[in-house]
N, C-alpha and C positions, 0 to 999 in steps of 0.2 A: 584633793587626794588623788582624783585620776590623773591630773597632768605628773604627780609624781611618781606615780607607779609608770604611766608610759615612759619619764625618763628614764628610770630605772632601766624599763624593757630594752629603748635605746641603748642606752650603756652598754649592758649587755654584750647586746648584736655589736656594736662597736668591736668591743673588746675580743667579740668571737673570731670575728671579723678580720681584725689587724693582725692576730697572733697568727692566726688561719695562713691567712693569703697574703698579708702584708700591706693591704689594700682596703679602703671602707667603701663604700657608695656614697656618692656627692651630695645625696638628700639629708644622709644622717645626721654632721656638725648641722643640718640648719635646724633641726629637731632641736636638739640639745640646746641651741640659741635660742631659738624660740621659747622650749618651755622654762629654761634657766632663766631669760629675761622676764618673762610673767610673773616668776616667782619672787623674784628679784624687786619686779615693780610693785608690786601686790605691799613688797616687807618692807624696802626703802620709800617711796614714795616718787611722784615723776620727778622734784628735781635732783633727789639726790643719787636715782638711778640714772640721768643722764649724763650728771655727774660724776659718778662712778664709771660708766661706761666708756664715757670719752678718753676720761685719765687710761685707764686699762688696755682700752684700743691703741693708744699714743705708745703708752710703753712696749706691748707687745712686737708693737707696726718697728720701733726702735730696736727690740731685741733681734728682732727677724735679720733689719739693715744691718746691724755689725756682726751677727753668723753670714748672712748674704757676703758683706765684706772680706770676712776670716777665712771665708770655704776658697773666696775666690784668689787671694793670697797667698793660703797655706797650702790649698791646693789648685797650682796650675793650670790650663787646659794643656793638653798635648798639639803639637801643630799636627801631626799626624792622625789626629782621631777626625770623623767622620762629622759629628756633630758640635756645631761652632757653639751651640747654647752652656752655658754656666753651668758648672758640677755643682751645684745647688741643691739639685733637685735627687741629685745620688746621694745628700746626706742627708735630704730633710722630705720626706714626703706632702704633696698638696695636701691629701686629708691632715697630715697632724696639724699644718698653718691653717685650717680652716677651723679645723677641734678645737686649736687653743684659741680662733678667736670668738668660738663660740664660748667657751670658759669666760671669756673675759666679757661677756654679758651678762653673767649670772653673779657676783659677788661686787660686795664693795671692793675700795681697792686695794686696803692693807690688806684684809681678808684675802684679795685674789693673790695678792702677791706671794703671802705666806703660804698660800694651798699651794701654788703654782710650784713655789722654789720644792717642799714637800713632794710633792707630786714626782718631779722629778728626778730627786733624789731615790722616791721608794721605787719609779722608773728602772734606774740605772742597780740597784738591787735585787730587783726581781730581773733582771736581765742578765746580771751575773750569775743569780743560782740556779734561774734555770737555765744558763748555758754551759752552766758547770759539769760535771759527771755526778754531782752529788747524787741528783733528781734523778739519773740516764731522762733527760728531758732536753731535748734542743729548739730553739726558737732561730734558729740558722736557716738563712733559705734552704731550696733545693741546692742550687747551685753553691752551698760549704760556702755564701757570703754572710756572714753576718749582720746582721741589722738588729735595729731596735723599733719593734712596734709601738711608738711613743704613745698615738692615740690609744690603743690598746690596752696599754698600760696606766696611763692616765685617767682610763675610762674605768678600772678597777678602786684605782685609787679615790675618786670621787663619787664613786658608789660606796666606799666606804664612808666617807665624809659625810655624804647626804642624807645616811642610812642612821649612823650615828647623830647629828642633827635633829633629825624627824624625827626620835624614838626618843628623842629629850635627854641624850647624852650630853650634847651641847649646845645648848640653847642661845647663845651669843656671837652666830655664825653671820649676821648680817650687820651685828654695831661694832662691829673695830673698825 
């Protein structure tokens, strides 16, 4: 029970975090790995948590490679700009690649997949409204660039998941 309330806490802080300043601290995804894998091992067992984990890691490490690929394609570098590195890192933040592969230690794998694809789905909705004028709520940098606090939001999202799960809403979160 403590290690899930400290997730939670993490969560949290995550979520405050990303929406805040766009930014998390590099300790945080290892929290959330950390306690999500204990949980994980604790409900699956060691071989089918390694099992789960490796598939998960592999898929993620994949999904990364063809956005890596697409940013790099769809978007250019300029020969004019300053910095030779890959516009990568302007569409995808280090913390959120770290978050999600802390996610992908904590569930099986249909399970991860189906949170994941969820997750960012309820992502890109909670992004639209509250960028919207509905709310008068913006999630816009300073600088009127928009972004999306993926970890952020993801961190909301699986606080609701976990929170629901533990209170015996849905009890068959680690057999699919």
């Amino acid at each position: 029970m403590t290690i899930q309330i400290a997730l939670i806490i993490v969560l949290v802080v995550i979520s405050y975090q990303d929406i805040k300043d766009r930014l998390i601290y590099w300790f945080l995804p290892l929290l959330v790995g950390a306690a999500l894998a204990f949980i994980h091992y604790l409900t699956a067992g060691a071989f089918n948590f390694v099992l789960n984990c490796l598939f998960n890691i592999l898929l993620v490490s994949c999904m990364l490679v063809i956005l890596k690929v697409y940013v790099k394609f769809r978007f250019p570098l300029d020969p004019t700009q300053d910095k030779p590195e890959s516009r990568f890192s302007d569409f995808f933040g280090l913390g959120d690649v770290f978050f999600i592969y802390a996610l992908a230690l904590g569930f099986a794998t249909i399970a991860f997949i189906t949170l994941f694809v969820f997750g960012l789905f309820f992502a890109l909705l909670l992004h639209f409204v509250l960028s919207s004028n509905i709310l008068n709520i913006s999630t816009a940098r300073k600088e009127n660039q928009p972004s999306v606090p993926l970890a952020g939001y993801l961190s909301l999202f699986y606080i609701g998941i976990l929170l629901t799960h533990w209170l015996g809403g849905y009890d068959q979160l680690y057999l699919l």
